[in-house]
MOPAC internal coordinates of N, CA, C and O (Angstrom, degrees):
PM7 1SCF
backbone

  N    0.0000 0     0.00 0     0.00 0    0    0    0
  C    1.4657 1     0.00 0     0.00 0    1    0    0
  C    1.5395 1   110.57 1     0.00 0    2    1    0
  O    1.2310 1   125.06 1   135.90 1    3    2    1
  N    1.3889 1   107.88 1   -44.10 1    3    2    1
  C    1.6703 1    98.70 1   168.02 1    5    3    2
  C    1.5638 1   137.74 1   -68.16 1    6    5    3
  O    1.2310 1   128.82 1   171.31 1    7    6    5
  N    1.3883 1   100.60 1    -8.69 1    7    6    5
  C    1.6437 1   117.73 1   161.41 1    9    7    6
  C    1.4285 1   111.11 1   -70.10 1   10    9    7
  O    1.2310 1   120.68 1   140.64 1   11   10    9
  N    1.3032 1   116.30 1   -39.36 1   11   10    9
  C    1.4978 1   114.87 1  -168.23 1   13   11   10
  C    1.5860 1    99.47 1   -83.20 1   14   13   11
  O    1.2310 1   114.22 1   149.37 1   15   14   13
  N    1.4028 1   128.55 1   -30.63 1   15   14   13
  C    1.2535 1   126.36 1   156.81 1   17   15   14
  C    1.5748 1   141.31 1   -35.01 1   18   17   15
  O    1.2310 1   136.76 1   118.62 1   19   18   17
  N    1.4939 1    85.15 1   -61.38 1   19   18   17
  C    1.7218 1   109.19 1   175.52 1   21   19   18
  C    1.9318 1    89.27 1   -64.99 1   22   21   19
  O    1.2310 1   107.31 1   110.01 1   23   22   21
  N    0.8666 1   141.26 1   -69.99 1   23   22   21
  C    1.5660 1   156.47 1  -177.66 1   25   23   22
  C    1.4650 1    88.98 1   -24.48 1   26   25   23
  O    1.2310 1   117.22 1   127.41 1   27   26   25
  N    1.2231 1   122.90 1   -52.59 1   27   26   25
  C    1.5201 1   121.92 1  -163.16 1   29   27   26
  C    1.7172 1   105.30 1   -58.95 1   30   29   27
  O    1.2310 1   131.77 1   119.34 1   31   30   29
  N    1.3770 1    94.89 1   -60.66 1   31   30   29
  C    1.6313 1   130.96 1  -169.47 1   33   31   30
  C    1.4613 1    98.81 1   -48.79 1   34   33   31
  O    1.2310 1   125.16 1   134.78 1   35   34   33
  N    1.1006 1   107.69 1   -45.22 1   35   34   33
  C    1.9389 1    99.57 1  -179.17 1   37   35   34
  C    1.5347 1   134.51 1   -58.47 1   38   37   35
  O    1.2310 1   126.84 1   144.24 1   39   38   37
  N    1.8026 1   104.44 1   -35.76 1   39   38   37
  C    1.4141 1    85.08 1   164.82 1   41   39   38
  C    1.1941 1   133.84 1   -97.70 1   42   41   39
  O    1.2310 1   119.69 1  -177.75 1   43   42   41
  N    1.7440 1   118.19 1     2.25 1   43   42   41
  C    1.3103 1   129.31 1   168.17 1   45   43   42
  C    1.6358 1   104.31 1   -50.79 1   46   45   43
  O    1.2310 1   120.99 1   133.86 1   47   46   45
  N    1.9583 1   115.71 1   -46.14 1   47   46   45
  C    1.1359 1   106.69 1  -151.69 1   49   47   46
  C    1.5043 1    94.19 1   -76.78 1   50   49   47
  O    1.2310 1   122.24 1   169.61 1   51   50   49
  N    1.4618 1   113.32 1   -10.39 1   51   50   49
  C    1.6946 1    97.92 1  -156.50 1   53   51   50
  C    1.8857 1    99.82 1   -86.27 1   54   53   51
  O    1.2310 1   132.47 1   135.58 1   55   54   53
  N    1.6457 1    93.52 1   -44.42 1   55   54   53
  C    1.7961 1    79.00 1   155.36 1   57   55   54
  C    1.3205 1   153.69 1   -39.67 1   58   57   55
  O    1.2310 1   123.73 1   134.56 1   59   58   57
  N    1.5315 1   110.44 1   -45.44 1   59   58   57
  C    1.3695 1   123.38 1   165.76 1   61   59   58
  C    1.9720 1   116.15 1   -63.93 1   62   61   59
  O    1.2310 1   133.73 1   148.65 1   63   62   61
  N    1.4334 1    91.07 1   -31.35 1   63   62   61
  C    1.4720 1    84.87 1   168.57 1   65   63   62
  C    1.6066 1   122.53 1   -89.16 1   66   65   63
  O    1.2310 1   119.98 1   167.65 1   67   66   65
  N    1.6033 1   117.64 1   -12.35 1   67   66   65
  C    1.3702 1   102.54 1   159.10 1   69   67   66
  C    1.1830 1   115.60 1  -109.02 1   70   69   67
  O    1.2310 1   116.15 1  -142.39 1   71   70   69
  N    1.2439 1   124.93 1    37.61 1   71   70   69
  C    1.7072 1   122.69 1   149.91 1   73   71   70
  C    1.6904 1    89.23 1  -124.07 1   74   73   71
  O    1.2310 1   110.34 1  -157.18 1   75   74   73
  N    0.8637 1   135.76 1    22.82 1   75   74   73
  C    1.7545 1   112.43 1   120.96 1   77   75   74
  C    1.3914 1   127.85 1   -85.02 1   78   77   75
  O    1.2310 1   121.56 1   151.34 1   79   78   77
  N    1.3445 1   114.62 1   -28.66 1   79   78   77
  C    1.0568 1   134.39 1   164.74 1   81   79   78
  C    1.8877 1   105.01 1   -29.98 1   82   81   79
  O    1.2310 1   137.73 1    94.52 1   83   82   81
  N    1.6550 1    83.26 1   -85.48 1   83   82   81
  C    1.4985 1   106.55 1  -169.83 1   85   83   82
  C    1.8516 1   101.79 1   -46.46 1   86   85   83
  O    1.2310 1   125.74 1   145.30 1   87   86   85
  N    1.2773 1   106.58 1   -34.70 1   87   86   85
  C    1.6683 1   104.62 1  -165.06 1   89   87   86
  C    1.2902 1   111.31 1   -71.28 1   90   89   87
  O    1.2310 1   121.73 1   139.88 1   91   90   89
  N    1.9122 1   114.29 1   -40.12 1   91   90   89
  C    1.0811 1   126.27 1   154.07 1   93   91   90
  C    1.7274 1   122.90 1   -13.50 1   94   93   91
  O    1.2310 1   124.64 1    98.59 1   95   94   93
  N    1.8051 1   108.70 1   -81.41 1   95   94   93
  C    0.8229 1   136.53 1  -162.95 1   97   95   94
  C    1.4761 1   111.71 1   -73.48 1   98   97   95
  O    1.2310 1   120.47 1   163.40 1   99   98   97
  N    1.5308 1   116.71 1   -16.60 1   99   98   97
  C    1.4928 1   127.99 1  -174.33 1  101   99   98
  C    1.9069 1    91.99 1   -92.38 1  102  101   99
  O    1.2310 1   119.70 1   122.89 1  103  102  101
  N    0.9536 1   118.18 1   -57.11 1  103  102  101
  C    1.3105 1   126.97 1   173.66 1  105  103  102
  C    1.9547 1   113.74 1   -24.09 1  106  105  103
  O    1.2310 1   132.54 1   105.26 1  107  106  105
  N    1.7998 1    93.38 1   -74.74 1  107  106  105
  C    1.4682 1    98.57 1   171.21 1  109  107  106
  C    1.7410 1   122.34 1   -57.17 1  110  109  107
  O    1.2310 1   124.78 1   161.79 1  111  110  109
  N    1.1261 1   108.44 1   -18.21 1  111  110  109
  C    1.9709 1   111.04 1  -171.28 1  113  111  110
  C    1.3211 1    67.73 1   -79.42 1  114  113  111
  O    1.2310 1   106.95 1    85.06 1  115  114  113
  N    1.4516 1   141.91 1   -94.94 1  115  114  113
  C    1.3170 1   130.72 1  -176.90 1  117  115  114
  C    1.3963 1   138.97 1    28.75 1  118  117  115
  O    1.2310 1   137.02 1    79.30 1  119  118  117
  N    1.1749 1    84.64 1  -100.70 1  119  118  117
  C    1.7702 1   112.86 1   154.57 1  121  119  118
  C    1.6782 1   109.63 1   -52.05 1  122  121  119
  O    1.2310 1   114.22 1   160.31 1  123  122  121
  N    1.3668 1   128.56 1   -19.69 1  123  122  121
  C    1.3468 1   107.20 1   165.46 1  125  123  122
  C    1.4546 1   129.50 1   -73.50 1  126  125  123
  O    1.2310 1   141.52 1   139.99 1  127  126  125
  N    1.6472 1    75.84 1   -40.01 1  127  126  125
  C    1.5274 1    83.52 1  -172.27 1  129  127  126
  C    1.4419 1   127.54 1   -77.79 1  130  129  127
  O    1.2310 1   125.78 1  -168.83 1  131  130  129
  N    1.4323 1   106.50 1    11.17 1  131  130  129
  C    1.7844 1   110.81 1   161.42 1  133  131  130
  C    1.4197 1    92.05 1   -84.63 1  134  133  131
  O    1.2310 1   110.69 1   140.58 1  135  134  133
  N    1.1762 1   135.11 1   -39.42 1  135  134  133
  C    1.4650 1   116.64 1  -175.92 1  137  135  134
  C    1.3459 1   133.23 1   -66.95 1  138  137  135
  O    1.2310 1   126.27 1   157.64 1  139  138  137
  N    2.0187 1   105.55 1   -22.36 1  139  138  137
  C    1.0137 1   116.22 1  -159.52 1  141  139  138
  C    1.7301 1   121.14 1   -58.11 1  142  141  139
  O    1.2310 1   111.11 1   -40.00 1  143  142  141
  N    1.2200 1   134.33 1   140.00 1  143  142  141
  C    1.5876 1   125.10 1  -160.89 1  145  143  142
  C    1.4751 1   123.09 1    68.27 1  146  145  143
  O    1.2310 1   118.43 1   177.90 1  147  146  145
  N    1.4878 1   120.60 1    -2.10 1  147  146  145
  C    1.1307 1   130.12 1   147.81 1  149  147  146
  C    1.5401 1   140.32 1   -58.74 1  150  149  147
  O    1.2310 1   120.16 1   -36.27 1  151  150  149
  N    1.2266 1   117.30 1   143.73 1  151  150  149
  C    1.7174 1   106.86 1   178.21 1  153  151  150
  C    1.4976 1   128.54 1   -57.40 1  154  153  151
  O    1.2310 1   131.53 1   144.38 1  155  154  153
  N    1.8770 1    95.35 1   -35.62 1  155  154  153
  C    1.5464 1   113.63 1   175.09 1  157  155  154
  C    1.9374 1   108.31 1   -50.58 1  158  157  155
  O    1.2310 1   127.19 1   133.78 1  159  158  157
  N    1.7539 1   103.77 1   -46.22 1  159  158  157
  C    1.4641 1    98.20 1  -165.92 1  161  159  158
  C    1.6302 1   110.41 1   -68.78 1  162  161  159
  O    1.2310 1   120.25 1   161.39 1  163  162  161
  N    1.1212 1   117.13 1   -18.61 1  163  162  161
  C    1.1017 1   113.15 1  -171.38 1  165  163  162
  C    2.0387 1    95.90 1   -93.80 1  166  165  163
  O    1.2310 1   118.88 1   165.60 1  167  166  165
  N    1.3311 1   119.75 1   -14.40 1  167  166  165
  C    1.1281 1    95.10 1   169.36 1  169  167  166
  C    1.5890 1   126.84 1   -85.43 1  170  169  167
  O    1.2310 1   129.79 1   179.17 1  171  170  169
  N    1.5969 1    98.74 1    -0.83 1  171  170  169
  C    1.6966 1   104.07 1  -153.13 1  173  171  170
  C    1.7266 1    77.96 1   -85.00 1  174  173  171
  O    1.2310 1   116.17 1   137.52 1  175  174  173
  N    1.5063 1   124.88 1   -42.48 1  175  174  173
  C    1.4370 1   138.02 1  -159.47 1  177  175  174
  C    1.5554 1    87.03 1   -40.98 1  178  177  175
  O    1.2310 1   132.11 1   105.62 1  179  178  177
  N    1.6549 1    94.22 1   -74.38 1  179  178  177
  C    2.0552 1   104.50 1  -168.06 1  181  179  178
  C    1.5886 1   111.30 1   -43.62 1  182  181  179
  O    1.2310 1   129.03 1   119.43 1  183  182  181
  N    1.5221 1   100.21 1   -60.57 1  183  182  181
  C    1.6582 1    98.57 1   163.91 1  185  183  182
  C    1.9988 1   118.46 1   -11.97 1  186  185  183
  O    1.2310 1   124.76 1   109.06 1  187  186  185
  N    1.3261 1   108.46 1   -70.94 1  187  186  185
  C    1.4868 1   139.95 1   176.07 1  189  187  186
  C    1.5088 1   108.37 1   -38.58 1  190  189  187
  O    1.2310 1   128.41 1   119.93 1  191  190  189
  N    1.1905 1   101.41 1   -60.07 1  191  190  189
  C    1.2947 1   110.04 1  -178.77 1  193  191  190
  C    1.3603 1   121.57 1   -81.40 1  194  193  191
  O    1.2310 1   111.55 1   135.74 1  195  194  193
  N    0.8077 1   133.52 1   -44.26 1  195  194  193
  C    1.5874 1   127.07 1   152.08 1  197  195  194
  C    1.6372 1   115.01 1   -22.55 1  198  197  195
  O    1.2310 1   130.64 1   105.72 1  199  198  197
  N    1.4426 1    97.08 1   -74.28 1  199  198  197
  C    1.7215 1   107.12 1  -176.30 1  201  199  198
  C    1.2718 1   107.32 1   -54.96 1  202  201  199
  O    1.2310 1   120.10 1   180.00 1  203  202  201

């Protein structure tokens, strides 16, 4: 019975970890897009590319 438990528990956790994921990643597009057409975005780009 505690196998079928743990069994349960796994894809709750794997969900919660890819909607942080996703929230993560929704967050930063976010945050780009106040920059987007800005001087900063195009400096963070070169920044990027350099490294």
């Amino acid at each position: 019975q505690r196998d079928a438990k743990n069994a349960a528990l796994i894809p709750s956790v794997r969900t919660l970890a890819d909607s942080k994921i996703w929230g993560d990643l929704y967050r930063g597009l976010a945050f780009l897009e106040l920059f987007r057409g800005s001087s900063l975005l195009g400096f963070l780009l070169h920044e990027l590319k350099d490294n």
